[in-house]
Each structure stands twice: as structure tokens, then as C-alpha cells.
C-alpha positions in Angstrom: 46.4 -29.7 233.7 46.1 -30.2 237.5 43.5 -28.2 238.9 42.7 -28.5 242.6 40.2 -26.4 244.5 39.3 -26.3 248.3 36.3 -25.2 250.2 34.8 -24.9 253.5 36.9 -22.4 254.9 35.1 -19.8 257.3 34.9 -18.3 260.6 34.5 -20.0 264.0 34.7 -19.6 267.6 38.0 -21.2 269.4 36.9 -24.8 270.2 34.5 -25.6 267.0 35.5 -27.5 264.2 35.7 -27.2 260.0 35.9 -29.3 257.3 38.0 -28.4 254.4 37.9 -30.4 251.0 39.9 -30.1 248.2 38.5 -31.6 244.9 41.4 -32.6 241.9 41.5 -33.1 238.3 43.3 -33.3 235.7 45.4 -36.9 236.0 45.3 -39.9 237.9 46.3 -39.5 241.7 46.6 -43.0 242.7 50.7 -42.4 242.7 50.5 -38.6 244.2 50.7 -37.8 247.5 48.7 -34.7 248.8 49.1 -32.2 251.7 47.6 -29.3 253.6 49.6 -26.0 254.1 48.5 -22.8 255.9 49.8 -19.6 255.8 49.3 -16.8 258.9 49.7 -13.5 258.3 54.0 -12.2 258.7 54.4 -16.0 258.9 56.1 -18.8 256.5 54.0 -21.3 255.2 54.1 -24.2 256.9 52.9 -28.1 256.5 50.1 -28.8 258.1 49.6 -32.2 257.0 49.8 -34.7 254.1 48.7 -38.4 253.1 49.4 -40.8 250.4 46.1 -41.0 248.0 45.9 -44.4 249.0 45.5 -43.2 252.8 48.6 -44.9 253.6 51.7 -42.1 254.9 49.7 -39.5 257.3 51.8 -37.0 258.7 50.7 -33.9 260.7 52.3 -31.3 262.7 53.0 -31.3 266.2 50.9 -28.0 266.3 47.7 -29.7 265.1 48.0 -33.5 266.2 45.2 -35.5 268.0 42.8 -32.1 266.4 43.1 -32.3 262.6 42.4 -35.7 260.5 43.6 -36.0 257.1 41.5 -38.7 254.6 40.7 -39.3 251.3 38.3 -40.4 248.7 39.3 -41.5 245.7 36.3 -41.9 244.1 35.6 -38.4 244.7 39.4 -37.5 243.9 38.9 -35.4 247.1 41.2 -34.7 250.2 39.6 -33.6 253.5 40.9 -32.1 256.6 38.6 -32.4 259.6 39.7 -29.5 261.9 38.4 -30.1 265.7 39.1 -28.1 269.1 40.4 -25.1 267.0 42.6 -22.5 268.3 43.2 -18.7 267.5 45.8 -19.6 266.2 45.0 -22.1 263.8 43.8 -18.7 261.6 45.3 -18.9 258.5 45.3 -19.3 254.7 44.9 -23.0 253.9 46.1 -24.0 250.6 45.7 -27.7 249.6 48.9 -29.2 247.4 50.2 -32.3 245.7 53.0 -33.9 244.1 54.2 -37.0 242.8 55.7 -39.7 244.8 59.0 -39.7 242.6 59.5 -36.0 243.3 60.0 -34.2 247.1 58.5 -30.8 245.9 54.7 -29.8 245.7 54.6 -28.3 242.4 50.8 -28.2 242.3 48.8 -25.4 244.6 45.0 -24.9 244.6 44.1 -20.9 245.6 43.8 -21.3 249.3 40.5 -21.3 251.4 40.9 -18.9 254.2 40.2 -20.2 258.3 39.7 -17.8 260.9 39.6 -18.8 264.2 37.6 -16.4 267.0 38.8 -16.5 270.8 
């Protein structure tokens, strides 16, 4: 069973960074591709960023580009986001996902790690 769990959520003033990690298990990765949501209170979850576990295929959103870096480290089977020069609005529930390459739908969810961003 695929079990993935993130840390290093927390609070922070607006312009400080965060590292969030997200440790899996239960499979072999090397064919999955994994992504960062959030989620901000009365808003829709939205994709934050994603990358291929061989690092190959980063993709981020417009909202966080040239702030947020996506990596990996397969020997660790661990996923980072590196959050820089965060915003207010960068306060939300991050939830780390993955899914095979063959499919277009994350069907695997760790419980979320939640970021909250002071002004």
C-alpha cells in the first residue's frame, strides 16, 4: 500500500522560506510522477507543482514560479518543495500526491501538512 507522509509545515512571516518533504512507500517510484497541491480555506485545491521521480517534467504554477523548487531523492524516496519569498497568500493546506505515468489522475494523497504564511 502507498503510504506518503509530509512534514515541515509551520508558521512564518511573509518573505521567509519552508521546506516541505514528503517521504513514500510502499512500491517502486521510478515510473510515478509526484506533485504538490494546496488547499486555502473556501478555495479549490489547486496544483502547486509536480516532477517526474527521475527529476525530469517540473511544472509549477504561475502563482509560485521563480519561489518554490520542486526535487527529489530517490534514495530517500522523498519529494521536497523548497518554499522561498513566501506570501500571505501562500497559507494553505499542502498535501503531497502521486500517480503513475500511464494514468492522468493522482489517486494517491498523503494527510496534508498545514503552511501559514504571516504578513
Amino acid at each position: 500500500q502507498v503510504q506518503l507522509v509530509e512534514s515541515g509545515g509551520g508558521l512564518v512571516q511573509a518573505g521567509g522560506s519552508l521546506k516541505l518533504s514528503c517521504a513514500a512507500s510502499g512500491r517502486t517510484f521510478s515510473n510515478y510522477r509526484m506533485a504538490w497541491f494546496r488547499q486555502a480555506p473556501g478555495k479549490e485545491r489547486e496544483l502547486v507543482s509536480a516532477i517526474n521521480w527521475s527529476g525530469e517534467l517540473s511544472y509549477y504554477a504561475n502563482s509560485v514560479k521563480d519561489r518554490f523548487t520542486i526535487s527529489t531523492d530517490n534514495a530517500k524516496n522523498t519529494v521536497y518543495l523548497q518554499m522561498d519569498s513566501l506570501k500571505p497568500e501562500d497559507t494553505a493546506v499542502y498535501y503531497c500526491a502521486t500517480r503513475s505515468l500511464s494514468t492522468s489522475v493522482y489517486n494517491f494523497w498523503g494527510q496534508g501538512t498545514q503552511v501559514t504564511v504571516s504578513s
